[in-house]
C-alpha positions as semicolon CSV with decimal commas, in nm:
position;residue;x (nm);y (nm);z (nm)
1;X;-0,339;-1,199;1,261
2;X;-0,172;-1,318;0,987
3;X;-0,173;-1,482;0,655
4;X;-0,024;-1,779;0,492
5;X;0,368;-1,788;0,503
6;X;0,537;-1,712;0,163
7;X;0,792;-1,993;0,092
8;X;1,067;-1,771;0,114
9;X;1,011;-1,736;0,478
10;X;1,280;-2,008;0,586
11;X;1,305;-1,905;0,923
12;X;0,940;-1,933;0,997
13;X;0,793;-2,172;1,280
14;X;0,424;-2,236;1,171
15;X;0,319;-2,280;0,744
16;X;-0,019;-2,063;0,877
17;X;-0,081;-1,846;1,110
18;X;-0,450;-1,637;1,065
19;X;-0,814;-1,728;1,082
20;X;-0,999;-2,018;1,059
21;X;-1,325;-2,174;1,055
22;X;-1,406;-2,491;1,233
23;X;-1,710;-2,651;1,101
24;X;-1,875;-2,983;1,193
25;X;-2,219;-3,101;1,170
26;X;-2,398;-2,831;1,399
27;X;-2,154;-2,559;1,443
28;X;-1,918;-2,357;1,265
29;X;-1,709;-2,136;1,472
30;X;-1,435;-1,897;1,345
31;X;-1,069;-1,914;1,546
32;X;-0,751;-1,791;1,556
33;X;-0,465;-2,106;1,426
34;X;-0,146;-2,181;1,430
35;X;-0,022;-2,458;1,148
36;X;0,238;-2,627;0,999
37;X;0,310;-2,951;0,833
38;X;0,614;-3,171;0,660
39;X;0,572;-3,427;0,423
40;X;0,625;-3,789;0,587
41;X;0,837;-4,016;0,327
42;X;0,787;-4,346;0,523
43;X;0,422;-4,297;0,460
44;X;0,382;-4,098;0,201
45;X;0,170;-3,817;0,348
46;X;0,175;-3,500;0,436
47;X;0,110;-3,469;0,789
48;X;0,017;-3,080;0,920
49;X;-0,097;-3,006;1,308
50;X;-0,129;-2,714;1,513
51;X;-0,293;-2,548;1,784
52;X;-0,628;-2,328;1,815
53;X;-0,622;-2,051;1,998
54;X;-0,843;-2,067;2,311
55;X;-1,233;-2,042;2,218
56;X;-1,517;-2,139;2,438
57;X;-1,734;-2,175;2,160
58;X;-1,440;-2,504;2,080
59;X;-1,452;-2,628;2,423
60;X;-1,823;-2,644;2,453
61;X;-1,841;-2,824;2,084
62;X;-1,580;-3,089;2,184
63;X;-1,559;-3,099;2,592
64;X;-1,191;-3,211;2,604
65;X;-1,287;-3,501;2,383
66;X;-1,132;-3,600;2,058
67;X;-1,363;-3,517;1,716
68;X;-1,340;-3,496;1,366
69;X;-1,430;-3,140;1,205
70;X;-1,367;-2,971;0,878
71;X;-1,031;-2,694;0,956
72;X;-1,146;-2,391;0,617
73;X;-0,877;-2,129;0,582
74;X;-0,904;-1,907;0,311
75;X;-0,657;-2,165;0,090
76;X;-0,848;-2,427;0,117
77;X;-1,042;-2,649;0,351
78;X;-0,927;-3,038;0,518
79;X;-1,052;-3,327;0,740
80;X;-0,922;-3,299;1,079
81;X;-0,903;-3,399;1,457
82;X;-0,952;-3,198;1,732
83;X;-0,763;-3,330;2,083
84;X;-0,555;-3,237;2,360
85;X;-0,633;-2,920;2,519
86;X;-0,312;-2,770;2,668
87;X;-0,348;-2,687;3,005
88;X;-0,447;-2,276;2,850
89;X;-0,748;-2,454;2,639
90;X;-0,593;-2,427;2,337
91;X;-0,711;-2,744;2,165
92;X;-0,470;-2,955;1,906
93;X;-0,549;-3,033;1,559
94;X;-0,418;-3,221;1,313
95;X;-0,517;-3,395;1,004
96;X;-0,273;-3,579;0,706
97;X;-0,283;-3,563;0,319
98;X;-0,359;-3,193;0,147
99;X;-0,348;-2,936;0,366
100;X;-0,581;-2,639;0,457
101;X;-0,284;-2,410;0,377
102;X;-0,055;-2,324;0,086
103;X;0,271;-2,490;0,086
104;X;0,570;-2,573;-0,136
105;X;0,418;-2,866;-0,186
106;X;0,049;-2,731;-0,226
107;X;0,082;-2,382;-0,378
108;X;-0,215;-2,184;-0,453
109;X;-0,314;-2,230;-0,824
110;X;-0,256;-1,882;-1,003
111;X;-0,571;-1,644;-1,006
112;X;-0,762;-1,671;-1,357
113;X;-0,667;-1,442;-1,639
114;X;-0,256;-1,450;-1,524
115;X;0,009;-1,496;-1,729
116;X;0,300;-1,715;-1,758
């Protein structure tokens, strides 16, 4: 497991890699993720997507239907849709506007008490 990517990685594949929590209105179930994300001029979002790593708790919460859950990384948490499984149950997910994860565009605000 991993954390979020430092912006100096330029060679990276994924934004975030590391644990998750998938919450909706009667379950919240911690997961492995895999995200990334670009900024989409035409529309003026950010668009990030990724995959879940396979979790039965998932499948039984969503059986290979589309939903909308809550994606909470430790950087922050987003609105998102679940959909797709590949064919190793590893469901899709992908949401638009701020991310769940630091980016360029989204850093992390500085801890309290830092200086400039």
């Amino acid at each position: 497991m991993t954390e979020p990517m430092s912006p100096d990685d330029a060679h990276a594949d994924h934004d975030y890699a590391g644990t998750a929590v998938v919450l909706d209105q009667s379950a919240e179930i911690t997961v492995d993720v895999v995200l990334r994300g670009h900024f989409q001029p035409i529309d003026g979002r950010f668009h990030w997507y990724g995959r879940l790593a396979p979790h039965a708790g998932i499948s039984d919460l969503v059986g290979g239907r589309k939903a909308t859950v809550t994606l909470r990384t430790t950087s922050g948490e987003a609105t998102a849709t679940l959909s797709d499984p590949d064919p190793w149950d590893r469901y899709r997910i992908a949401g638009t506007g701020k991310p769940p994860f630091e980016t360029a565009i989204n850093p992390r605000p500085p801890a309290s008490g830092a200086s400039d």
